[in-house]
N, C-alpha and C positions, 0 to 999 in steps of 0.2 A: 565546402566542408567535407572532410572524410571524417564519414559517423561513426564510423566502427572506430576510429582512432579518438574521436571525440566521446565517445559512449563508455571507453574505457579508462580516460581522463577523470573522468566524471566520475565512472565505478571506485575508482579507486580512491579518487579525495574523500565520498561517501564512507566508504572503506574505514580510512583512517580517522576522519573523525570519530563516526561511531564509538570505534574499540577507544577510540583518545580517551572520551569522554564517559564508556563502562568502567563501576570499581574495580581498581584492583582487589585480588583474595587476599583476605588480611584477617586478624581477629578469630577471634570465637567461632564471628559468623562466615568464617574462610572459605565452607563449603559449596554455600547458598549464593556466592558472590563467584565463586569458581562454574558452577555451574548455568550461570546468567552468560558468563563470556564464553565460555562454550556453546550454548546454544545460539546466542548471535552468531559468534567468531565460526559457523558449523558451514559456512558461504550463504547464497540470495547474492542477487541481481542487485540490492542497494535501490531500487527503482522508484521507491515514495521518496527517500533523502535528494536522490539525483533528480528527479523531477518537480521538487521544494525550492531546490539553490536555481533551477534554470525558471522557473516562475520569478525568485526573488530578482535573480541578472536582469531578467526581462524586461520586471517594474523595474527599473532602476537601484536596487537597495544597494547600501553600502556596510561594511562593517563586518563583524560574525555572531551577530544574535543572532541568524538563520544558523547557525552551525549545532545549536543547545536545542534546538527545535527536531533539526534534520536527524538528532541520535536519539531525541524522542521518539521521534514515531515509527526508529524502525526498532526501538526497544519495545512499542507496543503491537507493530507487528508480527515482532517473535513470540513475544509473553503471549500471544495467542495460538499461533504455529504449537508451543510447548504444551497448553492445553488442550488443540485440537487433536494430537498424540496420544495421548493419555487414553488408560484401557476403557476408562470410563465414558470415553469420548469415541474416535476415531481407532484408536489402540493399533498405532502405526509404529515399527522398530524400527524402520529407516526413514531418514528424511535426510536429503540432498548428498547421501550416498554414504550418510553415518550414521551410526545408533542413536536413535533420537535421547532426549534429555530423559526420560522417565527410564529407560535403557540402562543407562553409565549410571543415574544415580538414585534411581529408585523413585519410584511414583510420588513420595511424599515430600521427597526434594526439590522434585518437577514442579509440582504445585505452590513453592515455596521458591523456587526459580521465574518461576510464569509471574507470582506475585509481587516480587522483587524488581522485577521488569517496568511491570507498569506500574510500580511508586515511584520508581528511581526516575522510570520517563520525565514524569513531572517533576522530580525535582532538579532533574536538568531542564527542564525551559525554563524554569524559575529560574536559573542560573541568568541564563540572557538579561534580565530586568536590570540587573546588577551593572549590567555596561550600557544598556540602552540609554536613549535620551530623547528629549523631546516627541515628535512624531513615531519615532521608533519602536519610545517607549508604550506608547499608545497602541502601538502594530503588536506589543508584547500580550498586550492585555486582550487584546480580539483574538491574535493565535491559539495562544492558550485556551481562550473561549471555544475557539471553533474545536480544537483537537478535541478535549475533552470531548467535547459533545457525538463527535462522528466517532472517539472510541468507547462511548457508553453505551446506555440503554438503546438511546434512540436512532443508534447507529451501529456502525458492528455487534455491540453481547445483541442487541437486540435482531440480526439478522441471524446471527448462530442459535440466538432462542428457540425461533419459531424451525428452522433448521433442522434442529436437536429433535426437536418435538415432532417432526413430523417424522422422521426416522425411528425414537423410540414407540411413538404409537402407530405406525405406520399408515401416518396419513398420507391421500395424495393432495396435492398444494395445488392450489387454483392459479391461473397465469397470475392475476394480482397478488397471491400470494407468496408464490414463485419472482414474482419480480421484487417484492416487500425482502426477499432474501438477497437477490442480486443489487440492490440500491444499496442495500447496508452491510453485507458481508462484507461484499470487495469495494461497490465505489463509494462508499462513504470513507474509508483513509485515503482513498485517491484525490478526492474531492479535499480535504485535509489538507494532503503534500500543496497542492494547488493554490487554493485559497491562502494556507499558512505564509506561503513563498510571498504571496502579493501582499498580508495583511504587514507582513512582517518589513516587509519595504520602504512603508509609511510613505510614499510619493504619489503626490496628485496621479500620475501612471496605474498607481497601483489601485489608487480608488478607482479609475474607468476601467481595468480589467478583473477585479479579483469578478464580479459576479461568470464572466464567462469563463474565467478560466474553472470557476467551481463547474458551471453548468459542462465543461469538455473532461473534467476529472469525474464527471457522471453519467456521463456519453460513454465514455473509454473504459468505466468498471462492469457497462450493462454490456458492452462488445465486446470485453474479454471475457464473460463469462458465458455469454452465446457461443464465441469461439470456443470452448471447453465445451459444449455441448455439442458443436458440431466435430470437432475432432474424435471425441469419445464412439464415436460413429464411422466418420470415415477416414481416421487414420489409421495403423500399423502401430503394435506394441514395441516393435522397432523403431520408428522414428520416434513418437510421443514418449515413449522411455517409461510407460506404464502399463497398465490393461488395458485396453478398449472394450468397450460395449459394455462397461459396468453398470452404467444408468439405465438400459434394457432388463439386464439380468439382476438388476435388483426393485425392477417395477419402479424406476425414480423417474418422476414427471420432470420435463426439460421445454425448454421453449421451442424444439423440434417437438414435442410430445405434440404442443398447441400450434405451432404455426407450419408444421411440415419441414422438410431443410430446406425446401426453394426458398420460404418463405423466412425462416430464421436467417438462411445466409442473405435473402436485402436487407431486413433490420439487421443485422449486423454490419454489413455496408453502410446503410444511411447511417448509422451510430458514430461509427470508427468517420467515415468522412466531414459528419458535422463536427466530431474533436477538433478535427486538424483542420477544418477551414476556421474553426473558432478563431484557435491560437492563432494561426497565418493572419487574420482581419486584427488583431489587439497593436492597441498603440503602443508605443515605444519613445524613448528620448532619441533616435536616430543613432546610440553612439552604436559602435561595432559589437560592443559584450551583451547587447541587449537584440541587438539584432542575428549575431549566431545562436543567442540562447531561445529564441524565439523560433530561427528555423531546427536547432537540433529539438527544441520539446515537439514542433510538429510531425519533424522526423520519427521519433522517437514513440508516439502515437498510433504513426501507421506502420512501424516495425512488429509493436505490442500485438495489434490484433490480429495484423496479418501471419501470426508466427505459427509451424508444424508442430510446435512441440510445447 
């Protein structure tokens, strides 16, 4: 398999459904709907949707209820991006090399963008029911369970909570608390894409792999984010394409803060390698679409963690 040609295959069908499947600006509320496809439409990697459809190839699924799924969750990974900008939050004027959404249309539209986001999410997976069937139909109703839940309380708002809170009182965060952030900021949607791809496949396949594949979607968001921790250290604002050393010079506890970098970079090793020996051990129907999508998710694993930037 050539991954890089495969990764962009991928990127790109991500791509297009997406945008397929955001309102067009229309109506009254022309603004608030222009401003949603702008901030998706702004670029991102597509990397929860492309890692949803190679879970669903994987288990065997057939059909495109993964498709109402895969523009969900990267509607609700924007609709957060759009909130983490905002002055009241992060108060970032660029993201991915454009004036973020609060920028071009004003903080109150952002908010009203971000919100827009993640109702439309769900009323696109509810979309899928509509064609689903049988087993399918069934994988409809677990997906949706799981997304919701990993983009609620008890999953993402809830790792940006404690996040928020420790930044505006300027707490320092205990490794368990620190890690209560890494489990739900990032690998709770990763866990998501994963889980959703399998639930949504309804094939015996899919029942022997979704638990691992959730457990390497929570392997892979605690290793991406050790890696962030240790690049912010020892990379170049040159390569990373940001600051360095901001979590130094802003007193932010990191799991170099507690485990040293010898020791952060093995947990991040044993992390990132128990992903991908996960995925590489899950069963499969033997056909070819399940078995490249099988080796491009492992690939795709150890490209994430192992990345300079």
């Amino acid at each position: 398999m050539d991954f890089r040609r495969e990764l962009e295959k991928r990127t790109e069908q991500a791509e297009q459904i997406t945008m397929r499947l955001l309102p067009e600006a229309e109506g009254h509320a022309a603004t608030v709907m222009d401003a949603m496809r702008y901030s998706v439409g702004a670029g991102g990697k597509r990397l929860r949707p492309v890692m949803m459809y190679a879970a669903y190839e994987l288990c065997g699924g057939k059909g495109n209820s993964v498709e109402y799924f895969m523009a969900a969750l990267e509607m609700i990974h924007n609709y957060s991006l759009v909130h983490d900008d905002l002055p009241e939050m992060d108060n970032d004027e660029l993201r991915r090399g454009v004036p973020t959404t609060h920028i071009k249309y004003g903080a109150g539209m952002a908010v009203l963008a971000g919100d827009g986001l993640l109702n439309y999410a769900y009323e696109t997976a509810m979309k899928a029911f509509v064609q689903a069937k049988g087993a399918e139909r069934e994988g409809c109703i677990d997906a949706l369970t799981l997304l919701a839940g990993k983009a609620g309380i008890y999953g993402m708002v809830g790792g940006q909570c404690l996040d928020v809170e420790a930044e505006e009182k300027e707490l320092s965060l205990s490794q368990e608390q620190l890690l209560y952030v890494y489990e739900n900021k990032t690998a709770a949607l990763l866990q998501a894409a994963l889980g959703c791809g399998a639930a949504l496949a309804g094939t015996d396949m899919a029942a022997k792999n979704r638990a691992d594949l959730e457990k390497a979607g929570y392997d892979l968001g605690i290793a991406f984010q050790l890696q962030d921790d240790i690049l912010d250290i020892e990379s170049t604002t040159e390569e990373l394409g940001k600051p360095v050393g901001s979590d130094e010079r802003n007193g932010k506890k990191t799991y170099v803060s507690y485990l040293g970098m010898e020791g952060a970079k093995r947990e991040q090793a044993r992390l990132s390698e128990e992903a991908a020996a996960l995925v590489r051990a899950l069963a499969t129907d033997g056909s070819e679409r399940a078995e490249n999508a099988k080796e491009f998710l492992a690939e795709l694993i150890e490209q994430l963690v192992n990345r300079k930037k």
